[in-house]
C-alpha positions in Angstrom: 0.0 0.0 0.0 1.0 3.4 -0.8 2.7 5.7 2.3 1.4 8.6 0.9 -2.4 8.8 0.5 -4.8 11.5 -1.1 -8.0 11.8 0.7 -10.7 13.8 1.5 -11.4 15.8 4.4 -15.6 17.1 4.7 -16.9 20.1 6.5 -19.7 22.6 6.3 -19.5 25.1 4.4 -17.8 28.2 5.3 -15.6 31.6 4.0 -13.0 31.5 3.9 -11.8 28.2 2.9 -10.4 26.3 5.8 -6.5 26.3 5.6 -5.7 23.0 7.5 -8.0 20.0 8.4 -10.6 21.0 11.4 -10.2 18.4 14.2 -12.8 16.5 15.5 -13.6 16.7 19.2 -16.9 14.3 19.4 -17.3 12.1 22.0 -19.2 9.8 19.7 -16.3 9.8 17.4 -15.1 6.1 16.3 -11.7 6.8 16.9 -11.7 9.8 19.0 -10.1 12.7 18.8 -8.7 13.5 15.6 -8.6 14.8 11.8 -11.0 12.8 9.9 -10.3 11.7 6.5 -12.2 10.0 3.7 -10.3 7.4 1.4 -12.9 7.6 -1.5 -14.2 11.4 -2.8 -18.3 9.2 -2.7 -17.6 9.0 1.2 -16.6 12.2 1.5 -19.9 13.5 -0.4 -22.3 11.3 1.1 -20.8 12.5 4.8 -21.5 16.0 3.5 -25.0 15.6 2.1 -25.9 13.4 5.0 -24.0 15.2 8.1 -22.7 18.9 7.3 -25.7 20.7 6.5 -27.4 21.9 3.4 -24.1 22.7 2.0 -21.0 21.4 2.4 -16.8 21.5 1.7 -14.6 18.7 0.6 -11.1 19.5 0.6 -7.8 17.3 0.1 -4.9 16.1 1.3 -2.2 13.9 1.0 -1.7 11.4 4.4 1.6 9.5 4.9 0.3 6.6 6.5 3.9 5.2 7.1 2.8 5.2 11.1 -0.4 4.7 10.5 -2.4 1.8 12.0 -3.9 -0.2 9.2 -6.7 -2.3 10.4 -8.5 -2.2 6.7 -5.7 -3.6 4.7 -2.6 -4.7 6.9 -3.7 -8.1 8.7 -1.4 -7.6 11.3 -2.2 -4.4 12.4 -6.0 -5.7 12.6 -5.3 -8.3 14.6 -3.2 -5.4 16.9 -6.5 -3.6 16.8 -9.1 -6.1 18.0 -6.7 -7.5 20.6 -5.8 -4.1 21.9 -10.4 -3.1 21.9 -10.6 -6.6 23.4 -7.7 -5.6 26.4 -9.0 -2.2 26.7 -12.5 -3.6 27.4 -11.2 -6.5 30.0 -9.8 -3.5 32.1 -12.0 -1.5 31.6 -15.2 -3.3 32.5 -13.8 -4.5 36.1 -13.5 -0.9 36.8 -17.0 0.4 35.0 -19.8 -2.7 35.4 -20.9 -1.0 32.9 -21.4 -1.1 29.2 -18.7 0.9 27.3 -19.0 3.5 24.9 -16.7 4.5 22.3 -16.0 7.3 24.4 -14.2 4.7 27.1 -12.4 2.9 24.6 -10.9 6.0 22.7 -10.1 7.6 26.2 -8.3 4.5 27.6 -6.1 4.3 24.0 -5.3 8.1 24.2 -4.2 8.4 27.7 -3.4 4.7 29.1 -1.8 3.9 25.7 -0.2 6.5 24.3 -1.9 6.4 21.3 -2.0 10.0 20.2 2.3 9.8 20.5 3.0 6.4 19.1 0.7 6.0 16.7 0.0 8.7 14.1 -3.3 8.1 12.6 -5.9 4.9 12.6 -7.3 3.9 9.3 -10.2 2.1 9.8 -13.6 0.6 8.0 -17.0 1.0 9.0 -20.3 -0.8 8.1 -22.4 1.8 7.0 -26.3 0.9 7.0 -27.9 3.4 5.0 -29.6 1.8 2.0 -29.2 5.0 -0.4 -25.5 4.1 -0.7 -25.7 0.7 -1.4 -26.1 -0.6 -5.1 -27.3 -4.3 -4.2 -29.8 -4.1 -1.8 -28.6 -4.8 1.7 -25.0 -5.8 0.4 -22.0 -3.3 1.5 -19.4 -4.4 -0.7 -17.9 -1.2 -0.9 -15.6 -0.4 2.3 -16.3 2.7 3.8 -12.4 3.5 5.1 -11.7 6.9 6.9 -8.2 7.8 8.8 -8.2 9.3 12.3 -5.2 11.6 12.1 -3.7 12.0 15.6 -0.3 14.1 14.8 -1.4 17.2 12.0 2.7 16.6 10.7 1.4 13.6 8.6 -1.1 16.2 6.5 0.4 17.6 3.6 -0.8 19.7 1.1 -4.6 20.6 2.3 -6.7 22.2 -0.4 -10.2 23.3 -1.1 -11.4 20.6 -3.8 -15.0 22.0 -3.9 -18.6 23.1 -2.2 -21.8 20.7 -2.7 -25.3 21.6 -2.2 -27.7 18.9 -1.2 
């Protein structure tokens, strides 16, 4: 796989054009804290017609994912990945009795391990469920891959690509 990625980075709509990636604070966010970025421009669109408002801003940028955490197309880095969610939610539940949230589990990688220091960025798949983006009924053969940037220094070249309108 390529170190150096171009993908795509949504936001609302806004003058004047952002100059860097806007980071993500949400505590609902699947990997936390970060820069979130879009491997395929049709991810990045949908996420702006669907998420960002009646209009909406893709920009992009190239990612060096040499430090990256690839649990979408390095096996061994997934298998890092569910072991580390499966460790995270062993310790974590003796303490809790509770169900987790995303919000644990991001926390507990962040500040018990290091995460946002050691590892630069997660790139990561999720299922999506929303019928208007599949073409076979009910089959998501598509992967829906976004990066988590952690450390800004592995974003190069941000750019305005261009506004939609839903």
């Amino acid at each position: 796989m390529a170190k150096q990625r171009l993908m795509f980075h949504t936001q609302e709509y806004r003058l004047p054009y952002l100059t860097e990636a806007k980071r993500c604070n949400r505590d609902d966010a699947w990997l936390g804290t970060g820069h979130y970025f879009w491997n395929e421009e049709e991810d990045a669109v949908a996420w702006g017609l669907t998420s960002k408002g009646r209009k909406y801003t893709v920009y992009t940028a190239k990612i060096d994912c040499e430090d990256v955490l690839d649990t979408v197309f390095n096996e061994d880095h997934y298998k890092f990945w569910v072991v580390s969610i499966e460790k995270a939610i062993k310790v974590l539940s003796k303490k809790t009795y509770r169900k987790l949230t995303i919000a644990d589990i991001n926390s507990y990688f962040m500040n018990k391990g290091g995460w946002g220091t050691k590892v630069k960025g997660i790139m990561f798949q999720d299922l999506p469920s929303n019928e208007t983006i599949s073409k076979v009924l009910g089959f998501y053969y598509h992967k829906r891959i976004q990066v988590a940037v952690f450390n800004k220094e592995i974003i190069t070249n941000f750019a305005h690509h261009f506004d939609g309108d839903a």
